[in-house]
C-alpha positions as CSV (number, residue, x, y, z in Angstrom):
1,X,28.8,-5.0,40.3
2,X,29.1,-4.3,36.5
3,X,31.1,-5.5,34.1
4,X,31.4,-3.7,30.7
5,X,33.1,-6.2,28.2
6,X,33.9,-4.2,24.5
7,X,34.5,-6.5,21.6
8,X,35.9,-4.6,18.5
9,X,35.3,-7.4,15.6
10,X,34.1,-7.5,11.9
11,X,30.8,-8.8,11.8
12,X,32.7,-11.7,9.6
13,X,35.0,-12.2,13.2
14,X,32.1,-12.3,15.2
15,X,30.1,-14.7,13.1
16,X,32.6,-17.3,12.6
17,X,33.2,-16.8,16.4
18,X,29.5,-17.7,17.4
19,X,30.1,-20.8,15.1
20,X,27.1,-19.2,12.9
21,X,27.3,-19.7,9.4
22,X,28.6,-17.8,6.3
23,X,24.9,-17.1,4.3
24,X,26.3,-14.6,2.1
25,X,27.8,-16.7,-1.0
26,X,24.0,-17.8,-0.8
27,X,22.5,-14.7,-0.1
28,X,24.5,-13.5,-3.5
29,X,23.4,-16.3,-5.2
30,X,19.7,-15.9,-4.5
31,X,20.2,-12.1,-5.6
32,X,21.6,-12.8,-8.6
33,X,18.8,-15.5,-9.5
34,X,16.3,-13.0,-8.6
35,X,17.7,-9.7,-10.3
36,X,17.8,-12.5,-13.8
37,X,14.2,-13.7,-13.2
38,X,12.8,-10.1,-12.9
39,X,14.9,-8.6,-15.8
40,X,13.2,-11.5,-17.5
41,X,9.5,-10.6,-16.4
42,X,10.2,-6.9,-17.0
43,X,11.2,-7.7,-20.7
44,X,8.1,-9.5,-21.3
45,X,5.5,-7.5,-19.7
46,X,4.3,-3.7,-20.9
47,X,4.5,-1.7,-18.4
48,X,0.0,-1.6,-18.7
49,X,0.7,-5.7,-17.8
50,X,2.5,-4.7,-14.9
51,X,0.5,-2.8,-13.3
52,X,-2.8,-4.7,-13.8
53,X,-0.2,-7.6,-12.1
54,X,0.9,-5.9,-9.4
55,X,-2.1,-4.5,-8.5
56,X,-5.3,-6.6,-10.2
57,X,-8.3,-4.9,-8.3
58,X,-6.5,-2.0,-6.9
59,X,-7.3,0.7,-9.5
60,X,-10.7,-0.6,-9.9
61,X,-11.2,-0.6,-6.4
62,X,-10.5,2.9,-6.1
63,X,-12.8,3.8,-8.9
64,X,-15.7,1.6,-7.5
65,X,-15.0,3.1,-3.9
66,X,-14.9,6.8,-5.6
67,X,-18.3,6.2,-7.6
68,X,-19.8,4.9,-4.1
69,X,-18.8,7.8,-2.3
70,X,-19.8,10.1,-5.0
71,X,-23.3,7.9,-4.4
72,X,-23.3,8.3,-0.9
73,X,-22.5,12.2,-1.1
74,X,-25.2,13.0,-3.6
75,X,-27.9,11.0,-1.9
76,X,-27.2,12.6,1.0
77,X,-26.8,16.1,-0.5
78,X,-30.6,15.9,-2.1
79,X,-31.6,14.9,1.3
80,X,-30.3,17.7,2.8
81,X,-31.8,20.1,-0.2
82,X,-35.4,18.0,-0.2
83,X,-35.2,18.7,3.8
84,X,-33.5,22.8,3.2
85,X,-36.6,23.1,0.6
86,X,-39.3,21.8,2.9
87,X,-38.2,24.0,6.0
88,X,-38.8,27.1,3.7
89,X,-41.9,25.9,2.3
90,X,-43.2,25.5,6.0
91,X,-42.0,28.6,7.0
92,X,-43.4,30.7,3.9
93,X,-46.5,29.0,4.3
94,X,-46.4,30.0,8.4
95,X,-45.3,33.3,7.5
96,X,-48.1,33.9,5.2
């Protein structure tokens, strides 16, 4: 047997039916003190600050990743050249 029970309620209704409590004065309140802190913050910081705030190693990270794998790619491209140069000279020097 089923039993399909609808409930057409405000999620206010069905909150204060559940005996749950009402967080949004203090969800408005902590919004508020957060949107004044960060208005604050933003005043006082270039936007240069920021940025080396929010993210302290991420843009030099990504230039000391990008120089290692420009390392990584060129040692491994004059390997492959050193190893493309010996095959020729072994086969000129067979051929002749």
């Amino acid at each position: 047997m089923k039993v399909t029970v609808n409930v057409d309620c405000t999620p206010e209704e069905a909150r204060a039916f559940m005996g749950l409590p009402d967080v949004q004065p203090m969800q408005q309140a902590v919004m508020a003190e957060l949107e004044q802190q960060m208005k604050k913050n933003i005043n006082a910081m270039s936007p240069e600050a920021m940025v080396q705030t929010w993210l302290p190693s991420g843009m030099q990270g990504a230039e000391s990743l990008q120089k290692m794998f420009w390392n990584q790619m060129q040692s491994v491209m004059s390997g492959v050249v050193n190893t493309t140069n010996g095959m020729l000279t072994m086969n000129n020097k067979e051929q002749n």
